[in-house]
N, C-alpha and C positions, 0 to 999 in steps of 0.2 A: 467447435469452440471448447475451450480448456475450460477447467472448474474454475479456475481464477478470473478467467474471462467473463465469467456469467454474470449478471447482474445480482445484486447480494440480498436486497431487499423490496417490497412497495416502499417503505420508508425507513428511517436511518435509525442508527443503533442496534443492528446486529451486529455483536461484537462475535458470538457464539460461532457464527457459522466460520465468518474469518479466521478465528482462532485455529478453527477443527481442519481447515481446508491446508494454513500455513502450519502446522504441527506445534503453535505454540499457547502458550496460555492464553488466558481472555486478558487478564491484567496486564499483558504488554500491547495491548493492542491500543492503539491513540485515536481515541474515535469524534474525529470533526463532524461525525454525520447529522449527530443528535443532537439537537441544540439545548445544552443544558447548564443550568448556572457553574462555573468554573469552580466556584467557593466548595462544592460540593454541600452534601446532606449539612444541615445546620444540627449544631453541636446541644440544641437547645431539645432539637427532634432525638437523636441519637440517646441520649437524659429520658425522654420522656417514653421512648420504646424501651429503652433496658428496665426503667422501672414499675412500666406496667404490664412487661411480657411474661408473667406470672398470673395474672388474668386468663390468657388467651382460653381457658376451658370452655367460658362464658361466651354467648352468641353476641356478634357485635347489635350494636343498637340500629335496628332497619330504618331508623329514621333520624337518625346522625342529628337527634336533638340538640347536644353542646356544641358541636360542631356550627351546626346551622346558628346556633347562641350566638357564636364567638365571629362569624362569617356576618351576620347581622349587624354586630357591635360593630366591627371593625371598618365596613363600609357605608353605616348608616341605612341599611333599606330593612325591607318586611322580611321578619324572619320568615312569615307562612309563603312568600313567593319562591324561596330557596330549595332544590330539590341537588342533592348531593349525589354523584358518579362515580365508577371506576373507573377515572380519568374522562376527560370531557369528550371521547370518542363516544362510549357508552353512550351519552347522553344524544348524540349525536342521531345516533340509531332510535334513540327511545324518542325524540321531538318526530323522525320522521315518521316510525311507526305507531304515536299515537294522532296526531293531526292529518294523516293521509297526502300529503299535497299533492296536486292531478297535473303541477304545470310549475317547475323550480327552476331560479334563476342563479345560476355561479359563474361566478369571474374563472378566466383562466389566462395565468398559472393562477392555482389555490391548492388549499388543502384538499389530496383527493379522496378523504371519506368522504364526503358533503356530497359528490356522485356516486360513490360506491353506496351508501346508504339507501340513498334516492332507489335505483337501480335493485337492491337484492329486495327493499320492500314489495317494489312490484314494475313488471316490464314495460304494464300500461303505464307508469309516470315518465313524462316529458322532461328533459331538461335541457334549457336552455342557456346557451352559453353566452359570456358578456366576455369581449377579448380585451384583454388590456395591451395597451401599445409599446413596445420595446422605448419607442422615440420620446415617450413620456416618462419615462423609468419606470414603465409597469405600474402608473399613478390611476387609481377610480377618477372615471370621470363623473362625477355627480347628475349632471345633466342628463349623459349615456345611460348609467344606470339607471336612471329613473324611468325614463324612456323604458326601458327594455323592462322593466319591474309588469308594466300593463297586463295584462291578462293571467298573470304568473298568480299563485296561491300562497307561495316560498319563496326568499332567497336569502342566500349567505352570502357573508358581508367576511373576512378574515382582518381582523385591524390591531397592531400591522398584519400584514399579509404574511405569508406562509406559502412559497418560499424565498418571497421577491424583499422582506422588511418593509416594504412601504407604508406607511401611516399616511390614513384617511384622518383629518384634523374632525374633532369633538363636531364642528359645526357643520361640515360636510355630512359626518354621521347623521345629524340630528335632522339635515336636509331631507336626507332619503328617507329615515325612520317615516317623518313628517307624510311623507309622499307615502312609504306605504300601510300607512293606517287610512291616507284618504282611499286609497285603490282596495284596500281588507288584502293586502298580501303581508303574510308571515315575516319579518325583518329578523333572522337568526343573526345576529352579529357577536363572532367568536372573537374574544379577546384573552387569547389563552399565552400571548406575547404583550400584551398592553401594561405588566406589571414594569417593563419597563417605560413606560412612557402614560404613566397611572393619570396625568394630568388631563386625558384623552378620552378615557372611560366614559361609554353613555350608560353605565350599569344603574347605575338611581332615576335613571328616564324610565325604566319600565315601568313602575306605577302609573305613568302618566297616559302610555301608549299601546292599548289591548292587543297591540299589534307588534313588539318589539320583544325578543327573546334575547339573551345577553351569556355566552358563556363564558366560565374561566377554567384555568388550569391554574393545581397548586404544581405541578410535575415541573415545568420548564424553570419559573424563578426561584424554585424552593430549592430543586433538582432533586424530586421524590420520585421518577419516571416507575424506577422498582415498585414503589407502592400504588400507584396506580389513583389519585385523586385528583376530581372535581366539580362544579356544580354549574347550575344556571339560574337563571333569578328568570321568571316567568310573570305573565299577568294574573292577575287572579282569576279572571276569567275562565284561563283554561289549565291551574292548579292541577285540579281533581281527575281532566282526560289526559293529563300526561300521568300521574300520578297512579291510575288506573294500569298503567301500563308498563310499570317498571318494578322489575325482578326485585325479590328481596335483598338484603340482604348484601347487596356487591359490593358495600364499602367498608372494610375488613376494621377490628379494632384500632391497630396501630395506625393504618390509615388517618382515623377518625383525629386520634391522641395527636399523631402529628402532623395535621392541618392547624389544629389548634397552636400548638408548641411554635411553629411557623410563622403564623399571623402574628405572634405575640412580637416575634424577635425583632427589631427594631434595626439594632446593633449590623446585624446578618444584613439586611438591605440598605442601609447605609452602604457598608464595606463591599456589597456587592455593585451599588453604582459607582463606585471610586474606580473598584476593578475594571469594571467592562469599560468606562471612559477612557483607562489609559489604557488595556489594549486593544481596543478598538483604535486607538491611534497608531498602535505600533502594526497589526495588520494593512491599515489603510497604506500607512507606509512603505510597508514591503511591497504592496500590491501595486504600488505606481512603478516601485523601479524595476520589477519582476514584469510590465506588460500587463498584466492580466487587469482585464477592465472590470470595473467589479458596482455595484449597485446601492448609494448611499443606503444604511439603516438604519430604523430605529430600534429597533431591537438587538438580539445577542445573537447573530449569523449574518452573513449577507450571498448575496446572488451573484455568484461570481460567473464572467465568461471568458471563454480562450478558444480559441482558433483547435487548439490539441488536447482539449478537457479528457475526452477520453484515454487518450493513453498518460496524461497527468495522474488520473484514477488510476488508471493499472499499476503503474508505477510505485503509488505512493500505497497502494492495497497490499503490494510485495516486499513493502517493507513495515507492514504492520500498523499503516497510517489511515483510516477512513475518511475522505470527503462523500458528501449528496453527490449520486448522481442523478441529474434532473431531468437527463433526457425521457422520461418518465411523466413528465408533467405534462399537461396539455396544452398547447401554447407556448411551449419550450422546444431543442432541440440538443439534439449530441454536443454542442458544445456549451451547453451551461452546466453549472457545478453549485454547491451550497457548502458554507466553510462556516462552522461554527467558532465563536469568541469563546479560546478556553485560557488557561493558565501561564505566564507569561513566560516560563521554561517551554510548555508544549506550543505556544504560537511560534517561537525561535526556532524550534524543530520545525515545524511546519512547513515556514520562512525558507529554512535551510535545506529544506528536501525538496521543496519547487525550483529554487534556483538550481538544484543540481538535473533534476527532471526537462528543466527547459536548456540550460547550457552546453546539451547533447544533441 
């Protein structure tokens, strides 16, 4: 197998290694892998790092007090339930290794830290799988999963999903939450895509439900991936054993400065659902006449499939272009793909590199 042949990552946005492998810069590289707001860094963030990067000598604050302020305000819940991350992976690892869980339930396809975490904490935890059905659009089935939650200690929930887009509706959420505070199983439900479809959020339910953990990401709608932020809103309950257990320090000053600058922008998320509306229209479009059967979203990527994904990938990888390859996923195979919503110059590229890819 050639070095271009290889698989480039576990997950998208290595721009670094393609760069090095095709002898050109990172900056030419067009990378659909990572699914990240098109708008780029917000102009409000960019303002608020130049003028406090003169501080940097100073230790960041280990307990992202304004941050956690401004995260509060902004969503209405307990400041003291908020615990702040280097990106919601981090956190990911720090819920499983404070709470232990002996028996965790994941959909697949999903995000695959949720088993990799599981797994490095320790070999004796069980994980079991909940398979989501191609014929339903990779859609949770509420009932199934519930079903399947019994005996389990943990499960994650990814809403939308990661890397199918599908959104579980508010009430379906609240279904399963419901069920697993009667059964005392852990409900993580990552909402680290939900900024676009904010109307859906169970994030204010966790007061309610000693059983219901809620993450977010500022990385994906902000497009801060470089800085690495975000949090989880917890019960109060179990505060103090998560809190016990997470490193100092990992949420860096600017980090902090532009979460805040972020939340504020108003303007920035506006103009970013305008974007993603129309081209999400103009992908859809391409994707009918181009063949490729591709998986409604709510979110800013979709699950795309093709009979020739793989050599689609090669293709578009040798000409400096990155899609997901998903055959990776569990529950997936070689011919699905993941195609992020970026800028409506780079979707026309995109457009116009598949139809030549497939017209051969």
């Amino acid at each position: 197998m050639t070095e271009q042949n290889k698989p480039l990552e576990l997950h998208g946005g290595n721009i670094y290694r393609l760069a090095e492998m095709l002898g050109i810069d990172e900056g030419e590289i067009i990378d659909f892998s990572a699914s990240i707001n098109p708008l780029g860094v917000p102009k409000s963030v960019i303002s608020e790092i130049n003028d406090n990067a003169k501080y940097l000598y100073n230790y960041p604050d280990p307990d992202c007090r304004q941050l956690r302020l401004w995260i509060a305000k902004h969503l209405g819940i307990n400041y003291h339930s908020i615990i702040c991350g280097n990106g919601s992976t981090e956190l990911i690892y720090l819920i499983i290794r404070a709470l232990k869980p002996k028996k965790v339930l994941i959909p697949a396809p999903t995000f695959s830290e949720y088993e990799r975490a599981v797994l490095i904490r320790s070999q004796m935890s069980e994980v079991r799988c909940q398979k989501l059905k191609r014929e339903d659009n990779f859609d949770v089935n509420t009932t199934e999963f519930i079903q399947s939650i019994k005996g389990c200690n943990m499960a994650f929930l990814c809403n939308p999903n990661n890397p199918t887009g599908r959104l579980l509706k508010k009430e379906g959420v609240m279904e399963i939450a419901a069920a697993a505070k009667r059964l005392k199983c852990y409900l993580v439900v990552d909402e680290a895509f939900i900024d676009f479809r904010p109307e859906h959020s169970v994030i204010k339910e966790v007061e309610n439900n000693p059983y219901l953990i809620v993450l977010r990401s500022l990385t994906k709608f902000y497009a801060l991936s470089g800085l690495r932020i975000g949090y989880c809103v917890v019960p109060m309950t179990i505060e103090d054993i998560i809190k016990k257990y997470k490193e100092p320090w990992t949420v860096n000053t600017l980090a902090q400065l532009a979460g805040i600058a972020a939340l504020n922008d108003d303007s920035y998320s506006d103009e970013t659902f305008r974007v993603i509306r129309s081209e999400k229209k103009i992908l859809e479009d391409g994707f009918k006449i181009l063949g490729i059967t591709y998986f409604p979203s709510s979110a800013n990527f979709y699950l795309a499939r093709h009979e020739n994904a793989q050599q689609i990938i090669l293709k578009l990888r040798q000409k400096g272009i990155m899609i997901r390859d998903c055959s990776n996923f569990m529950g997936l195979d070689e011919t699905y793909m993941r195609i992020a919503v970026k800028s409506n110059k780079e979707n026309m590229r995109l457009l116009k590199e598949l139809y030549l890819c497939l017209a051969r």
